[in-house]
N, C-alpha and C positions, 0 to 999 in steps of 0.2 A: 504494500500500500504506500501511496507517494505520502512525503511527509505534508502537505497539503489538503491532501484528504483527512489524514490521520490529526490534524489539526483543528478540521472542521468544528466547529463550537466553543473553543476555547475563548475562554475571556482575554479580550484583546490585550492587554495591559499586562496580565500573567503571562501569553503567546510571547511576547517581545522579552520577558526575561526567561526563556526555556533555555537550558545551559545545551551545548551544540550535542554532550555523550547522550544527554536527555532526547534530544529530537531525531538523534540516531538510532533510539530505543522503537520511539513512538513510528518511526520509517519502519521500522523491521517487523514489525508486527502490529495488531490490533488490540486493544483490552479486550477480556474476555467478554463474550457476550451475556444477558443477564437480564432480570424480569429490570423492569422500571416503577420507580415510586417518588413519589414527592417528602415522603416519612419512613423510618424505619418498619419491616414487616415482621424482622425476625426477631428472635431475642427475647429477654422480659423485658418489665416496664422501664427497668432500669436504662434500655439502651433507648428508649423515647422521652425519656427527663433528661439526659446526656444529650441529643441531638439539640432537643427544647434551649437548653444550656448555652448552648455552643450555637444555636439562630440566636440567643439575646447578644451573644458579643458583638462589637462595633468590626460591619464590613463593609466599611468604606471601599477597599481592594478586590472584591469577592471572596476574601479569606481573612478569617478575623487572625489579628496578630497573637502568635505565641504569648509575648507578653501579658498582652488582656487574660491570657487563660488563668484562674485562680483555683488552686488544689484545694483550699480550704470551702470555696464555692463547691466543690466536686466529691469533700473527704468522703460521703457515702458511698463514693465507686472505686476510691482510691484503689483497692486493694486487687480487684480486678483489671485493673485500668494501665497502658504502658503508652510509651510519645518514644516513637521512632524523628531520625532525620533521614532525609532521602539524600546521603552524600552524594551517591553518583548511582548506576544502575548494577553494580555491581554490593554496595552499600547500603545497608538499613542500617544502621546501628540502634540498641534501643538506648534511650537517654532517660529513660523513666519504667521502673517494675513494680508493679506493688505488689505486697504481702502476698496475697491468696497468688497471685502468678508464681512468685518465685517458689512457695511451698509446694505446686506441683509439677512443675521442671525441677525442682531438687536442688536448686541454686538459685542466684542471683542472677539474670541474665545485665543487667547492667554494663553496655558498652560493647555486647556483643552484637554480631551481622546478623540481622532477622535469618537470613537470605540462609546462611550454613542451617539452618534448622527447619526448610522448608524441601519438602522430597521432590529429590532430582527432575521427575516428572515435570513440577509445577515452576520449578525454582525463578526460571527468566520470566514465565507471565507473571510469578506474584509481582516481580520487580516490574515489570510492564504496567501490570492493576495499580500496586501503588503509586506507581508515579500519575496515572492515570485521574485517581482521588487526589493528587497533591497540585498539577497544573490545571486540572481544567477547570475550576476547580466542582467534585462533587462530593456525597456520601458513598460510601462501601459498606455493602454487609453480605458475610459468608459464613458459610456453615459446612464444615470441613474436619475429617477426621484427624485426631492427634496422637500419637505416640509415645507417653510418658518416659521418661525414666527407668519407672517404678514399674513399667509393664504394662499400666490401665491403658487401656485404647477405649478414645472416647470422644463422640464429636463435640465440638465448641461453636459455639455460635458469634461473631464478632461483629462489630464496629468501627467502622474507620474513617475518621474527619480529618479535612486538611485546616492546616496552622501555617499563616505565612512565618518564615524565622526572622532573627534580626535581620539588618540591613546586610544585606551582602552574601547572607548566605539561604540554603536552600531551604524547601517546605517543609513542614514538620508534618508528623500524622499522629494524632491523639485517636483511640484504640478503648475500647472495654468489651470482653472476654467472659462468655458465659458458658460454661461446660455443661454438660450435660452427663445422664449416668453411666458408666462404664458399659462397654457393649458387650467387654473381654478382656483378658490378662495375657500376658506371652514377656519371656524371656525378657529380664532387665536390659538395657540398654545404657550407651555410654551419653548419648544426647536424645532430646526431642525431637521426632519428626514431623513436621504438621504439613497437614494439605496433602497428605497422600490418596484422598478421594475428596473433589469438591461434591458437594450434595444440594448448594443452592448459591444462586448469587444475586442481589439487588442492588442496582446501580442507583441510588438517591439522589434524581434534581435540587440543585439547591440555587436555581436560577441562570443554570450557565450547560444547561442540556444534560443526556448521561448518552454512554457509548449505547451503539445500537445493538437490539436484543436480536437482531437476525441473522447476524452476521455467524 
């Protein structure tokens, strides 16, 4: 797909700062395709008070600034809740884990690549998706199996809003994470897998179109 096409909708203003590895992503492929909503569908209530949240900050840009975002506004989700940056497309690093997250990955993910914990299959489109939620800009939500540590296998249901970052550097993506009950158990593992079966995906208008569901 020409990167023209692949452009199409993007809010002008965001278009004009896409970093050149960014638009070499969005050339190579397409985000995945996906039901369309103007609101969260999946998730509990949680992930429609966090949307709610995040339409009150100030978007003057079509992305309200990192800064605006307030943890203490947010502490009932904290613990499920993580903020990646979109360094480049080979980079997610998370820059924020809460509690209930890091308890069932078995660590701290703090400062690690999303992208190494995402199964080979899916690895270049999630980098695709998110960048996808971070320049155009809209909402994400997926609902995708994960591979514990500890063995549980178990789908999670997510959330994912863009955050523009400070000045100069790239989008952020703020995240909240609702698991669901184990399907199964199998053999410990050294890391998390996740996204080794997508099972749904909603692309959220948030004024600036979402990728098309035909494709």
């Amino acid at each position: 797909m020409a990167w023209e096409q692949a452009a199409t909708g993007l809010a002008d203003g965001i278009r004009e700062e896409i970093p050149a590895d960014v638009r070499s992503l969005m050339a190579e492929r397409a985000p995945s395709p996906g039901e369309r909503a103007t609101a969260p569908v999946l998730g509990t209530r949680a992930h429609t008070d966090l949307f709610q949240y995040w339409l009150s900050l100030p978007r003057e840009s079509g992305i309200p600034e990192a800064s605006d975002f307030n943890p203490m506004a947010a502490r009932q989700w904290l613990p499920e809740m993580a903020m990646f940056s979109l360094a480049s497309p080979e980079e997610i690093p998370h820059r924020l884990v809460g509690t209930g997250l890091a308890e069932r990955l078995g660590f701290d993910a703090t400062g690690t690549n999303l992208l190494d914990f995402v199964d080979p299959s899916y690895r270049r489109q999630c980098s695709r998706d998110m960048h996808e939620a971070g320049y155009r800009p809209c909402g994400w939500q997926v609902r995708y199996l994960t591979h514990y540590p500890s063995g549980r296998v178990a789908h999670v249901q997510s959330i994912y809003l863009p955050l523009r970052g400070p000045a100069g550097q790239r989008p952020r993506i703020l995240s909240l994470h609702t698991p669901e009950q184990p399907q199964r158990y199998q053999g410990p593992a050294e890391k998390p897998s996740f996204a080794s079966e997508i099972a749904r995906m909603v692309w959220i208008d948030v004024g600036f179109g979402a990728p098309d569901a035909s494709r």
